[in-house]
DSSP file (Angstrom, degrees, kcal/mol; ACC not computed):
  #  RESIDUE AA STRUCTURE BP1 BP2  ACC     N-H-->O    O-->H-N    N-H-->O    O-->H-N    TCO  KAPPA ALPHA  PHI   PSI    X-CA   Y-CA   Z-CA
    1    1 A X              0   0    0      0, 0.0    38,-0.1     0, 0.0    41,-0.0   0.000 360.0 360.0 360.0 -34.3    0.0    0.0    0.0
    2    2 A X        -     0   0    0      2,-0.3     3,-0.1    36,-0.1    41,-0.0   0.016 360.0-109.7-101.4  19.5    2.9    2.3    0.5
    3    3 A X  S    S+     0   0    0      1,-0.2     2,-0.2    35,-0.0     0, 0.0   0.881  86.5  95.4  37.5  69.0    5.2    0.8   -2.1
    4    4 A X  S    S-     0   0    0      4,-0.0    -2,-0.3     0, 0.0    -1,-0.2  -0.791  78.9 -98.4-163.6 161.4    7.4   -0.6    0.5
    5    5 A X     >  -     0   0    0     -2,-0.2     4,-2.2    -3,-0.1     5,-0.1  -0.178  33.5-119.2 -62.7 160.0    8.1   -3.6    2.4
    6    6 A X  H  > S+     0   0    0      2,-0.2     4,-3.6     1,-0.2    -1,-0.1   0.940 119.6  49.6 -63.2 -54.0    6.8   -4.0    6.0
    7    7 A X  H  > S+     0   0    0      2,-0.2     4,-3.0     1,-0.1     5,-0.2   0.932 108.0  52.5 -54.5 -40.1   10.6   -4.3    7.2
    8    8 A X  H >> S+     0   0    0      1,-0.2     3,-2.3     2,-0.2     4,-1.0   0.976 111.3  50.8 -76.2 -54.1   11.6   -0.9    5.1
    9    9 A X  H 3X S+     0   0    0     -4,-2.2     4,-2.1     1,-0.3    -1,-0.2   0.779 111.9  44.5 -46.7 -46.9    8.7    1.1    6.9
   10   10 A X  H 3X S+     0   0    0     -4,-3.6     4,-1.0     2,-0.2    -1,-0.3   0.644 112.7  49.5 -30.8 -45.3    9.6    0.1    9.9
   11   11 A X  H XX S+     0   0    0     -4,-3.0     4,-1.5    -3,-2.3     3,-1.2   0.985 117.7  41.2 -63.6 -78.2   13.2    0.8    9.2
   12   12 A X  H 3X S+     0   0    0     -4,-1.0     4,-1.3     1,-0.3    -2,-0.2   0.525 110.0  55.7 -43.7 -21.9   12.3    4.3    7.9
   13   13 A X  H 3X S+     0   0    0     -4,-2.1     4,-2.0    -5,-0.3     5,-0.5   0.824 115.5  39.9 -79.5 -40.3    9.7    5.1   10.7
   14   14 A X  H XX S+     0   0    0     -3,-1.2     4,-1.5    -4,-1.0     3,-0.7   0.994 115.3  55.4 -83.6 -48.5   12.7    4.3   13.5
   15   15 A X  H 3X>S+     0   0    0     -4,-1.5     4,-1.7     1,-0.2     5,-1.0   0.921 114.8  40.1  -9.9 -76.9   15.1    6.2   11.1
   16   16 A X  H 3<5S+     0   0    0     -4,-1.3     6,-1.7    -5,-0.2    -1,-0.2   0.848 114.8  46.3 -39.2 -43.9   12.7    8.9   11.3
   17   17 A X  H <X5S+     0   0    0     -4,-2.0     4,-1.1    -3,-0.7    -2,-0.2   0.917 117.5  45.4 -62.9 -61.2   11.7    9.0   15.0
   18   18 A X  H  <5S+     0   0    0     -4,-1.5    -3,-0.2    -5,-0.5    -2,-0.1   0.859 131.3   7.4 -44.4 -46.8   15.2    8.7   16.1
   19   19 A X  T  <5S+     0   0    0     -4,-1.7    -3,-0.2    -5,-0.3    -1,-0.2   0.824 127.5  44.1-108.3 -49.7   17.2   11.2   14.0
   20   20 A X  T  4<S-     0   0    0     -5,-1.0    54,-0.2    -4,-0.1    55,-0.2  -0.024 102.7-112.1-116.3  19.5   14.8   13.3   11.9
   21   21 A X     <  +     0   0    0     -4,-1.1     2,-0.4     1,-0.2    -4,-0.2   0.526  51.0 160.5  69.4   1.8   12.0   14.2   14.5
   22   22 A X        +     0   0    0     -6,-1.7     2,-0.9    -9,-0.1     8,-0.2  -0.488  14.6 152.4 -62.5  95.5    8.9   12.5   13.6
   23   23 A X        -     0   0    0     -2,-0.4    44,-0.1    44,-0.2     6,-0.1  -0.823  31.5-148.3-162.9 160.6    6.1   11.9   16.3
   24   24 A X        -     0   0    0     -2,-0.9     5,-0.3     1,-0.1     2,-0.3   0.694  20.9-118.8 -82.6-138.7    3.0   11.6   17.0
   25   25 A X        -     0   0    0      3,-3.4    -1,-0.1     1,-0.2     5,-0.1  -0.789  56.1 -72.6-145.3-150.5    0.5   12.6   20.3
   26   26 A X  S    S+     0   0    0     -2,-0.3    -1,-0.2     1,-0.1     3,-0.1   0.926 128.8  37.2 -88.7 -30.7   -1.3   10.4   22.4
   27   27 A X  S    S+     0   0    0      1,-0.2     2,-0.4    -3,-0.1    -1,-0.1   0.616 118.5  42.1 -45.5 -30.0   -4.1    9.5   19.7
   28   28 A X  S    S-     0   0    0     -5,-0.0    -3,-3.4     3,-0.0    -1,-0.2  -0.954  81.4-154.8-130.4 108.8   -2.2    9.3   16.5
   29   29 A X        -     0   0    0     -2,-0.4     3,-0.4    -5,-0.3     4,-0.3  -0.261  29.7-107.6 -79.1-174.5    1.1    7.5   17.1
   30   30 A X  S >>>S+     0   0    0      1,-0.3     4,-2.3     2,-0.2     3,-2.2   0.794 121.9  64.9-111.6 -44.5    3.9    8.3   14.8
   31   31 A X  T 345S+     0   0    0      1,-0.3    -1,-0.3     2,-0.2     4,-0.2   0.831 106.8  48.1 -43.1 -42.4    3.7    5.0   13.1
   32   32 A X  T 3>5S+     0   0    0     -3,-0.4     4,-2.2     1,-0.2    -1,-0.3   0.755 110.1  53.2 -75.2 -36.7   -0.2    6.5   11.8
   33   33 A X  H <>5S+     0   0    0     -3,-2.2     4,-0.7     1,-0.3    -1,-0.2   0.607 108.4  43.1-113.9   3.1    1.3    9.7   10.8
   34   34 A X  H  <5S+     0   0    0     -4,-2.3     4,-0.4     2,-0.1    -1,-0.3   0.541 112.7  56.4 -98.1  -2.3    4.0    8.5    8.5
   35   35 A X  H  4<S+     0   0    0     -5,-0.5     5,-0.3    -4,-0.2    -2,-0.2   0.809 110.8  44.5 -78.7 -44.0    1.2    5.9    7.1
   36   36 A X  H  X S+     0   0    0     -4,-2.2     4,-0.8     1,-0.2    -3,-0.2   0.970 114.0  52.9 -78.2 -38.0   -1.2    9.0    6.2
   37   37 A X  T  < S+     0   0    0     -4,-0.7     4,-0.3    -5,-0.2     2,-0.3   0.684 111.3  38.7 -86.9   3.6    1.9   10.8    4.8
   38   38 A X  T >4 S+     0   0    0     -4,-0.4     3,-2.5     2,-0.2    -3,-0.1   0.447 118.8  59.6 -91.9-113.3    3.4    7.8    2.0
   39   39 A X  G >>>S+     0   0    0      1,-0.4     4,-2.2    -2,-0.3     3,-1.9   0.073 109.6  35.8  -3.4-105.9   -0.4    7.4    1.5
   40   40 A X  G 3<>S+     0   0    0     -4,-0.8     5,-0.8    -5,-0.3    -1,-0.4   0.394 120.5  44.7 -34.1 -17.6   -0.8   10.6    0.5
   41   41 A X  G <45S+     0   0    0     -3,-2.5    -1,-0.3    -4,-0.3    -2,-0.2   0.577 122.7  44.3 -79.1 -30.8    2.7   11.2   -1.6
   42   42 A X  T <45S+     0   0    0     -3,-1.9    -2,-0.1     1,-0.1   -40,-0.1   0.888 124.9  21.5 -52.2 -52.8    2.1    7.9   -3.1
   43   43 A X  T  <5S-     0   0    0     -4,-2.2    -3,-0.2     2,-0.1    -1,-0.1   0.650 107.9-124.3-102.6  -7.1   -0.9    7.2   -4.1
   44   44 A X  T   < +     0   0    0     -5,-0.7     2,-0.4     1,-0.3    -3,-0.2   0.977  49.8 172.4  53.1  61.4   -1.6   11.9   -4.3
   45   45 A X      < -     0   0    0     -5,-0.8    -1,-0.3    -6,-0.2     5,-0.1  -0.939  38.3-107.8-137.9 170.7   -4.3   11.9   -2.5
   46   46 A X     >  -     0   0    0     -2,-0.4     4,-0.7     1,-0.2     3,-0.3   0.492  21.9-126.0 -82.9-148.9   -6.3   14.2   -1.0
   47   47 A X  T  4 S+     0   0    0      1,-0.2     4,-0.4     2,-0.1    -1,-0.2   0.735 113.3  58.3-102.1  -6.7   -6.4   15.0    2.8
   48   48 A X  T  4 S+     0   0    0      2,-0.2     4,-0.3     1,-0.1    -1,-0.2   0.560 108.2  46.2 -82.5  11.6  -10.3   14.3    2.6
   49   49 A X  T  > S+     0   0    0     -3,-0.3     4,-1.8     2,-0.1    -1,-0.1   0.663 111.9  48.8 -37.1 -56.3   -9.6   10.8    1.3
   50   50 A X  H  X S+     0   0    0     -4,-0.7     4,-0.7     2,-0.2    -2,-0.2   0.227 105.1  54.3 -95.3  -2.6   -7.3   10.2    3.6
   51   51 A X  H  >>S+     0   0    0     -4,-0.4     4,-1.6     3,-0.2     5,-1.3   0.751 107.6  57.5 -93.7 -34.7   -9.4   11.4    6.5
   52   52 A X  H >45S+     0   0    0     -4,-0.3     3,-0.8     2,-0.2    -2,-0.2   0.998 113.0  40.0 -43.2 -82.0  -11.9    8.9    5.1
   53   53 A X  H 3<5S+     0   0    0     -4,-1.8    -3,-0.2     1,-0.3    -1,-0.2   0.705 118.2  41.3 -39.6 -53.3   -9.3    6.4    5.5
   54   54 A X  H 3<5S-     0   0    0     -4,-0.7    -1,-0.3     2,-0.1    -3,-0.2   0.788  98.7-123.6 -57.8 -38.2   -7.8    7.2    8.7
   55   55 A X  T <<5 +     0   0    0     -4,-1.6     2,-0.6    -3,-0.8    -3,-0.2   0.783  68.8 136.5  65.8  40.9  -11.0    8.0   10.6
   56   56 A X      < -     0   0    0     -5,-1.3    -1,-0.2    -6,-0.1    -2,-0.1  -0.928  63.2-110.0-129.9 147.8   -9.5   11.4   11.3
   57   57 A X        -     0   0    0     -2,-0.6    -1,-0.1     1,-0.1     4,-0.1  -0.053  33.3-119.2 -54.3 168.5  -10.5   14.8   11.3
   58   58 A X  S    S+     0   0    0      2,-0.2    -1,-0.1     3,-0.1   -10,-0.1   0.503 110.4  58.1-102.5   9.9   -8.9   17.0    8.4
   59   59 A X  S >> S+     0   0    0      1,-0.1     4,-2.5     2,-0.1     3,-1.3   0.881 113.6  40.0 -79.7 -45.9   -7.2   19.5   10.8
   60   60 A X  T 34 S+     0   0    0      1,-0.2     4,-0.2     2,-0.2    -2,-0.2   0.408 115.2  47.8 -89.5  24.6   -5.5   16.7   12.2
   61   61 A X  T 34 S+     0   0    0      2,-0.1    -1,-0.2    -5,-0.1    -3,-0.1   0.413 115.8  48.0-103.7 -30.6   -4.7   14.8    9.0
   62   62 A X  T <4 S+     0   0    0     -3,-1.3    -2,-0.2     2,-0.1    -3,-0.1   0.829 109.5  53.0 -96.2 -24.4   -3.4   18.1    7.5
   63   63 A X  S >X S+     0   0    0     -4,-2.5     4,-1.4     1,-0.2     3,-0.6   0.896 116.0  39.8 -84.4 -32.9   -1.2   18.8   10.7
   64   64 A X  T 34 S+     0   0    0      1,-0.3     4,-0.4     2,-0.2    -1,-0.2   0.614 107.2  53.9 -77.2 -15.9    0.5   15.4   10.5
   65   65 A X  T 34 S+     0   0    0      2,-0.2    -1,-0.3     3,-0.1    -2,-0.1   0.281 107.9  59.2 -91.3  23.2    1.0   14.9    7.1
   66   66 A X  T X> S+     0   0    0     -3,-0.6     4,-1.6     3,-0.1     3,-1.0   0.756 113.0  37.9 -98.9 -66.0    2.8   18.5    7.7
   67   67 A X  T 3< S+     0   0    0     -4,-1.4     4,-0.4     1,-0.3    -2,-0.2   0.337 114.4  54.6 -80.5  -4.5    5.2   16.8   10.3
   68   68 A X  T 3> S+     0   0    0     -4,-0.4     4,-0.7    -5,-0.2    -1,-0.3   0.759 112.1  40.9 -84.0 -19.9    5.5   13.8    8.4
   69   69 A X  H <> S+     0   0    0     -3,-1.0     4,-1.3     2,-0.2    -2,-0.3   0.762 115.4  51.8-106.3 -39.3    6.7   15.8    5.1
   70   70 A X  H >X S+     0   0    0     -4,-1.6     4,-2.9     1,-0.2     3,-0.6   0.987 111.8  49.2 -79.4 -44.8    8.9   18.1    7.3
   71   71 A X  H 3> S+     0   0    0     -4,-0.4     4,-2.8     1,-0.2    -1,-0.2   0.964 117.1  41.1 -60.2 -31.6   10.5   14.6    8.9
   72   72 A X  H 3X S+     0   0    0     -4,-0.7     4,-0.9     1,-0.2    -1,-0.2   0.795 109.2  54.1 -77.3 -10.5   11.0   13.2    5.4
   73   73 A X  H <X S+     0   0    0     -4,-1.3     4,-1.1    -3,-0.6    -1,-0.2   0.643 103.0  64.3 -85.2 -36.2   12.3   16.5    3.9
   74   74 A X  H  X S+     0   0    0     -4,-2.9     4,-0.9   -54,-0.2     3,-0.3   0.970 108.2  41.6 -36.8 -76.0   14.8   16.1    7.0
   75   75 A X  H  X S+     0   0    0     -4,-2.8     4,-2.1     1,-0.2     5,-0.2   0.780 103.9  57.7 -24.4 -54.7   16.2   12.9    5.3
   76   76 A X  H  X S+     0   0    0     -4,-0.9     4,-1.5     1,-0.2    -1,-0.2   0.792 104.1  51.3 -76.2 -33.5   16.4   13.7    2.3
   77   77 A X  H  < S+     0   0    0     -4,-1.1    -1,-0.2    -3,-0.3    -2,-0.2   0.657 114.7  49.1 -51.2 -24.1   18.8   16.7    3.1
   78   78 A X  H  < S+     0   0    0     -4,-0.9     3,-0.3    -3,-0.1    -2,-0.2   0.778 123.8  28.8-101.5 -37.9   20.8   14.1    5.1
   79   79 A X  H  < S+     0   0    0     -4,-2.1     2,-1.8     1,-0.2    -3,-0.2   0.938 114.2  61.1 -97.6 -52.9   20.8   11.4    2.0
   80   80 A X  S  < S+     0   0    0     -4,-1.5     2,-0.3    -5,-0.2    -1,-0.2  -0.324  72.7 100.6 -70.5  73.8   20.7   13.4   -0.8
   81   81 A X  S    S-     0   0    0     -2,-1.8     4,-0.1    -3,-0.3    -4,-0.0  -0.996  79.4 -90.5-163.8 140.6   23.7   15.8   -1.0
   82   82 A X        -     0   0    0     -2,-0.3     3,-0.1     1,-0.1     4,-0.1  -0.168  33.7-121.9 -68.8 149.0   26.9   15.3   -3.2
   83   83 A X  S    S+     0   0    0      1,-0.1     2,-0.3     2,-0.1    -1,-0.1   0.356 109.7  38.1 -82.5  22.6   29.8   13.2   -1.4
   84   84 A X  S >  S-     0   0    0      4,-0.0     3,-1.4     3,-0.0    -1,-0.1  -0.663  78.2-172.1-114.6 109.7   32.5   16.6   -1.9
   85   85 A X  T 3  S+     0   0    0     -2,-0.3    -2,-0.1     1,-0.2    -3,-0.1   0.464  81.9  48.8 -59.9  -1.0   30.1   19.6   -1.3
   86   86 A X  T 3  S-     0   0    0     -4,-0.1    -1,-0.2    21,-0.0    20,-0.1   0.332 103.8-131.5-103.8   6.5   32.6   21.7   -2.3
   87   87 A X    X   +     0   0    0     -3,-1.4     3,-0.7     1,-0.1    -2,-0.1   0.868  58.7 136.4  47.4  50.5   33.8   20.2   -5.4
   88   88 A X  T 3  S+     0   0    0      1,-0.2    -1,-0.1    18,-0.0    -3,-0.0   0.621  71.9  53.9-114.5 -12.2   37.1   20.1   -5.1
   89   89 A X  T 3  S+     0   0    0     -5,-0.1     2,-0.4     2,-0.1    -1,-0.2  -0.023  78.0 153.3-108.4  38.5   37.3   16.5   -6.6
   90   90 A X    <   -     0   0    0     -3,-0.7     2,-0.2     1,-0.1     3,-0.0  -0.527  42.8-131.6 -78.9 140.2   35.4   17.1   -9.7
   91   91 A X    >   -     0   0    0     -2,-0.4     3,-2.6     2,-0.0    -1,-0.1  -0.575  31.3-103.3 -76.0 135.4   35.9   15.2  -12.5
   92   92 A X  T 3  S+     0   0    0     -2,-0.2     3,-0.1     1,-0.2    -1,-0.0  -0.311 110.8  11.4 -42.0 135.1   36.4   17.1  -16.0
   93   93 A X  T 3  S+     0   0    0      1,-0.1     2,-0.4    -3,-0.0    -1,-0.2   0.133  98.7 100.5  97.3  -3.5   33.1   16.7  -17.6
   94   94 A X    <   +     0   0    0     -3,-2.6     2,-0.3     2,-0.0    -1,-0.1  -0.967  50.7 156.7-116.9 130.4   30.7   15.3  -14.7
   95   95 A X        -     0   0    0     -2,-0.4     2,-0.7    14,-0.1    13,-0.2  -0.954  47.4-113.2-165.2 161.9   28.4   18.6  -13.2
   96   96 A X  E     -a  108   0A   0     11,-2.1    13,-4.1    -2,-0.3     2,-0.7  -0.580  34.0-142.9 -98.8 117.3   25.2   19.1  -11.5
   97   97 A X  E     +a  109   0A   0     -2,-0.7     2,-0.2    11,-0.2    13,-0.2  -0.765  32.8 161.9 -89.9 149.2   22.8   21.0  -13.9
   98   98 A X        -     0   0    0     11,-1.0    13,-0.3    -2,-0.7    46,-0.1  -0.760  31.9 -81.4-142.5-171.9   20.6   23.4  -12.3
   99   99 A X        -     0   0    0     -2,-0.2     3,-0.2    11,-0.1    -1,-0.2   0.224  45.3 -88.2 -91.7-163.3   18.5   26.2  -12.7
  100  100 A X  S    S+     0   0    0     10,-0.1    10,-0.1     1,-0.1    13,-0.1   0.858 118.9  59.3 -54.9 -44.1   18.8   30.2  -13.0
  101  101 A X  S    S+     0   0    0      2,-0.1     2,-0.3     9,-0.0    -1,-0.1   0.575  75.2  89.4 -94.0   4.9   18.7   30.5   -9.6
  102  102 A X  S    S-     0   0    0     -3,-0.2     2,-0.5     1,-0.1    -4,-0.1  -0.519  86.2-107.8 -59.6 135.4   21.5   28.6   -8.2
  103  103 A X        -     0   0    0     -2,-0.3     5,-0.1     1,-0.1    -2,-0.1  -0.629  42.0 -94.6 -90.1 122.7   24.8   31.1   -8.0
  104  104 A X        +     0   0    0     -2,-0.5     2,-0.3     3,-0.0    -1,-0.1  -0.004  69.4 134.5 -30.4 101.6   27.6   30.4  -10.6
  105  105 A X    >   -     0   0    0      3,-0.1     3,-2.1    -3,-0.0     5,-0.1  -0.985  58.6 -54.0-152.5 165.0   30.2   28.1   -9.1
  106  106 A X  T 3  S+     0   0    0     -2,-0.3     3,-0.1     1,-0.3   -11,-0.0  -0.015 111.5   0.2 -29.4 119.3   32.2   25.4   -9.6
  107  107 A X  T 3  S+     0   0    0      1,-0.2   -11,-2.1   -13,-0.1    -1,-0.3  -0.013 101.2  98.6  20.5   1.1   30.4   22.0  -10.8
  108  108 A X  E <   -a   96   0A   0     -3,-2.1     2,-0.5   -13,-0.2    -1,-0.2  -0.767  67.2-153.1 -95.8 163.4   27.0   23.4  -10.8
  109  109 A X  E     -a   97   0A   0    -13,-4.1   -11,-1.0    -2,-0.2     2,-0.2  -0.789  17.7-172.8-148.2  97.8   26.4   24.2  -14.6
  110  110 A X        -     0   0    0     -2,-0.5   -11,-0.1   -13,-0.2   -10,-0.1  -0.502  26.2-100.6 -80.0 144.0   23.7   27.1  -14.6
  111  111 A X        -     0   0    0    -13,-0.3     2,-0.3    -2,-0.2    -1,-0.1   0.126  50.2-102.9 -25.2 173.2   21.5   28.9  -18.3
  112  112 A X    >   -     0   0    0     21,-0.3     3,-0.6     3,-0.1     2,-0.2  -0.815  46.4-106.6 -87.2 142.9   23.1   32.0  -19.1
  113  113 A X  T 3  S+     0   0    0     -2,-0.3     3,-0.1     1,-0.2    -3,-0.0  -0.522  94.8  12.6 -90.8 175.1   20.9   34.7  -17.7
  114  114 A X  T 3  S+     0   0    0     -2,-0.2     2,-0.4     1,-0.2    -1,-0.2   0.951 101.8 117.3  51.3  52.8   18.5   37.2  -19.9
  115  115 A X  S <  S-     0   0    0     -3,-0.6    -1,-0.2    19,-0.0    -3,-0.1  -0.989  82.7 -93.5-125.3 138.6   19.2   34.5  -22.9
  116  116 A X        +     0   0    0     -2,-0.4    21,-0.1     1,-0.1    22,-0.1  -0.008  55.5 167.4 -36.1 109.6   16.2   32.6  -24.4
  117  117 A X        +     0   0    0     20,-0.1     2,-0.5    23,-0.0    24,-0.3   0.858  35.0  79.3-103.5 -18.6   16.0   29.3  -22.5
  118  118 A X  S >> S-     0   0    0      1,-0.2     3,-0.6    22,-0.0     4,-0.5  -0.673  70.9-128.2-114.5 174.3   13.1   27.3  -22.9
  119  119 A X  H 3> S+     0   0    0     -2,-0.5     4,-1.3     1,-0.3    -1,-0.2   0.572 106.2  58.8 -83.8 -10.1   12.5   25.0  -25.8
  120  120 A X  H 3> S+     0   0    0      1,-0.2     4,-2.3     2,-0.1    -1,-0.3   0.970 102.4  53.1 -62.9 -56.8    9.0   26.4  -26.6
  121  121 A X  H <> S+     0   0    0     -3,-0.6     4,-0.6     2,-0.3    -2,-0.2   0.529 111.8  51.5 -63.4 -17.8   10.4   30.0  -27.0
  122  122 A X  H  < S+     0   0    0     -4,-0.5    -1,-0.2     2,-0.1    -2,-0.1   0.829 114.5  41.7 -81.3 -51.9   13.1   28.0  -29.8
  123  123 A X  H  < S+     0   0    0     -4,-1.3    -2,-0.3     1,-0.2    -3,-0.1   0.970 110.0  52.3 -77.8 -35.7   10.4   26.5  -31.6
  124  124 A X  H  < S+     0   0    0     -4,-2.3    -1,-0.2     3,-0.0    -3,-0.2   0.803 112.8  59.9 -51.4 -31.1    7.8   29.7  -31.6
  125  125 A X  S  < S-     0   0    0     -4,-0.6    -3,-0.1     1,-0.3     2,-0.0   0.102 116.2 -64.5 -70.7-179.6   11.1   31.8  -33.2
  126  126 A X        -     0   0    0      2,-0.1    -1,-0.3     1,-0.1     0, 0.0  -0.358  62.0-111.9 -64.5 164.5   13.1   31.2  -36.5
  127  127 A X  S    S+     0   0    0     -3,-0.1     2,-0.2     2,-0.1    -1,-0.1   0.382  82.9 110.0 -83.6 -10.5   14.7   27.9  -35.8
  128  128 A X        -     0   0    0     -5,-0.0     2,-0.4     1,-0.0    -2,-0.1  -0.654  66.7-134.5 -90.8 168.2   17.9   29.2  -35.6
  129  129 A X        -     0   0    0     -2,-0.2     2,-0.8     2,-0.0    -2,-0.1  -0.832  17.5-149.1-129.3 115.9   19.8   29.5  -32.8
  130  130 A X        -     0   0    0     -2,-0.4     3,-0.2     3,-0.0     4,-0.2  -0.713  61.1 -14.9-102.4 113.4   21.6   33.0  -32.4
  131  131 A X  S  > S-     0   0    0     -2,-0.8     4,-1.6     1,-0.2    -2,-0.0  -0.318  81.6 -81.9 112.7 157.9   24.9   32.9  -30.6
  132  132 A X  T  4 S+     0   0    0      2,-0.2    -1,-0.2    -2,-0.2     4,-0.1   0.769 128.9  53.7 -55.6 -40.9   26.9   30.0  -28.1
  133  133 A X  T  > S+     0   0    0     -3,-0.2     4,-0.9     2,-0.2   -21,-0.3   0.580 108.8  43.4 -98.9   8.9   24.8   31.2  -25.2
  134  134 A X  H  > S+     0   0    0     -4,-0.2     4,-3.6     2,-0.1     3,-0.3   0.889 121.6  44.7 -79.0 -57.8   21.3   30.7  -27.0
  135  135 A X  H  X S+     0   0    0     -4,-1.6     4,-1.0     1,-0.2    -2,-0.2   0.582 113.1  46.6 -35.1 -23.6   22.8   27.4  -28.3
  136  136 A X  H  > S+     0   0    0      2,-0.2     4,-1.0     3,-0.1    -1,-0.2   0.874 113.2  53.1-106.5 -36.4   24.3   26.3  -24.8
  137  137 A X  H  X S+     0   0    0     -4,-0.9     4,-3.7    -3,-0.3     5,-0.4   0.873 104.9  58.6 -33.1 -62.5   20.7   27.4  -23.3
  138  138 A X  H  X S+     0   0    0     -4,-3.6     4,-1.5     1,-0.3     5,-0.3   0.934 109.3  41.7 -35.3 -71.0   19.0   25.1  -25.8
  139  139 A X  H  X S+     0   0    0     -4,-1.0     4,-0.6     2,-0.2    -1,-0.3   0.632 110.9  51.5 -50.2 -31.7   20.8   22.3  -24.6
  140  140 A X  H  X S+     0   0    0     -4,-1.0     4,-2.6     2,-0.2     3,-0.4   0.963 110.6  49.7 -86.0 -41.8   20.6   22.8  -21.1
  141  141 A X  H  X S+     0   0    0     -4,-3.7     4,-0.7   -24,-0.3    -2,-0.2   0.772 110.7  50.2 -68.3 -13.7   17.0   23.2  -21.2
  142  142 A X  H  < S+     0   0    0     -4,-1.5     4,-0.5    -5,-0.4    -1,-0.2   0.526 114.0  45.0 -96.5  -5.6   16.6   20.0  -23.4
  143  143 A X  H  X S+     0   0    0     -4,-0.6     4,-2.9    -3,-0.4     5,-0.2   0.849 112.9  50.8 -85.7 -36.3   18.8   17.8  -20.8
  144  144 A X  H  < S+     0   0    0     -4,-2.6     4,-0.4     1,-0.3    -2,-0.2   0.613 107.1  55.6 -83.7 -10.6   16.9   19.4  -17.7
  145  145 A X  T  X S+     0   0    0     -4,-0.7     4,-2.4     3,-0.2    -1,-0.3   0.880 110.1  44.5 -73.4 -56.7   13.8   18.4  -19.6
  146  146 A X  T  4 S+     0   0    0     -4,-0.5    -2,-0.2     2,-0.2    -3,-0.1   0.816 109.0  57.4 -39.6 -46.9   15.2   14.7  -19.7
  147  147 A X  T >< S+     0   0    0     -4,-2.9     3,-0.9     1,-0.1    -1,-0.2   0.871 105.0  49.7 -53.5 -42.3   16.1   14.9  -16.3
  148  148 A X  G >> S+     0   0    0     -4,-0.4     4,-3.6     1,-0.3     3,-2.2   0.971 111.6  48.5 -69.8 -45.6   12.4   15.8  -15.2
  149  149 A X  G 3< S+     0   0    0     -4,-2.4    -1,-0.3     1,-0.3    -2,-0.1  -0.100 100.7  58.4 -87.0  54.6   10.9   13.0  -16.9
  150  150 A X  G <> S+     0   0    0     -3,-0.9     4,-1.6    -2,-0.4    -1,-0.3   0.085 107.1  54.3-140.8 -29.4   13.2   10.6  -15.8
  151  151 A X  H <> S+     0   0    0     -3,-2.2     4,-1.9     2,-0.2    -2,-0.2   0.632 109.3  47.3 -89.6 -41.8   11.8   11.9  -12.2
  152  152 A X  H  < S+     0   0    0     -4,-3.6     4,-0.4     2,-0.2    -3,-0.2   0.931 110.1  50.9 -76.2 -19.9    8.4   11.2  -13.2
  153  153 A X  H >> S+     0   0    0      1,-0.2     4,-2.1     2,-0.2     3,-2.0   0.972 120.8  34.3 -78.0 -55.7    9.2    7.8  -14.6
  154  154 A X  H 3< S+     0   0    0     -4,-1.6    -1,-0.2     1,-0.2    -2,-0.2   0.868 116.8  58.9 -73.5 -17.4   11.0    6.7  -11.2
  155  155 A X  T 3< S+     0   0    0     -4,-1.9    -1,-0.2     1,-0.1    -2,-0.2   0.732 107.6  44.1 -44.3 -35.3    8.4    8.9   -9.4
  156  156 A X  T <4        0   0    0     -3,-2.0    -2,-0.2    -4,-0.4    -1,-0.1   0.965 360.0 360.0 -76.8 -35.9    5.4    6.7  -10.9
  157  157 A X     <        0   0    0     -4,-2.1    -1,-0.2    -5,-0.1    -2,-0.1   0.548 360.0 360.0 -82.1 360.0    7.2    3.0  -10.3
């Protein structure tokens, strides 16, 4: 029901409690309020659904699925982060693409700003591409496009 094993929830609810601040009150134990928050990031539904389903009101369905998203948003800050944060061991050719609003520095590999960037705005224009940094724009917005659906594909499974 939560696209996981019995054992990984378990693991990931004491992983949570323990480090990342997850808990519950004396009515809705912690166990409950990371069950209402996969439910709801899984399967996207809404918190009157999920008050169906829980047997819970939707103040207290919306306030734990709050502190369930702030304990997993914990995590993910703790597992998801590059192993130099400083880059000082990059390898030539391997960088983290991002957006406008990251600041230019070393492995992250940002748009140029005030250039056309997204790939609608190529095709509505002439089809050529004026300049290195329209061209290099092109390309970053058609990898970062790749990137996303590649997030919805492992997002869906």
């Amino acid at each position: 029901m939560f696209r996981m094993s019995q054992t990984i929830f378990l693991d990931l609810l004491n992983e949570l409690e323990c480090i990342h601040g997850l808990h519950g009150s004396s009515r809705t134990t912690s166990r409950e309020v990371l069950a209402m928050t996969l439910y709801i990031s899984s399967h996207n539904e809404s918190i009157r659904s999920t008050c169906e389903w829980f047997q819970h009101s939707t103040e207290t369905v919306s306030r734990y699925f709050s502190i369930g998203l702030e304990a997993l948003v914990k995590l993910s800050c703790s597992v998801i982060k590059p192993i130099d944060p400083e880059f000082c061991d990059t390898i030539i050719g391997k960088y983290y693409v991002v957006d406008d609003d990251y600041p230019m520095q070393r492995g992250f590999l940002k748009p140029f700003s005030y250039t056309k960037y997204h790939i609608p705005g190529f095709e509505r224009g002439s089809q050529l591409v004026r300049g290195r940094q329209e061209a290099f724009n092109k390309r970053h917005s058609s990898l970062r496009g790749v990137i996303e659906r590649s997030f919805v594909v492992w997002k869906k499974k």
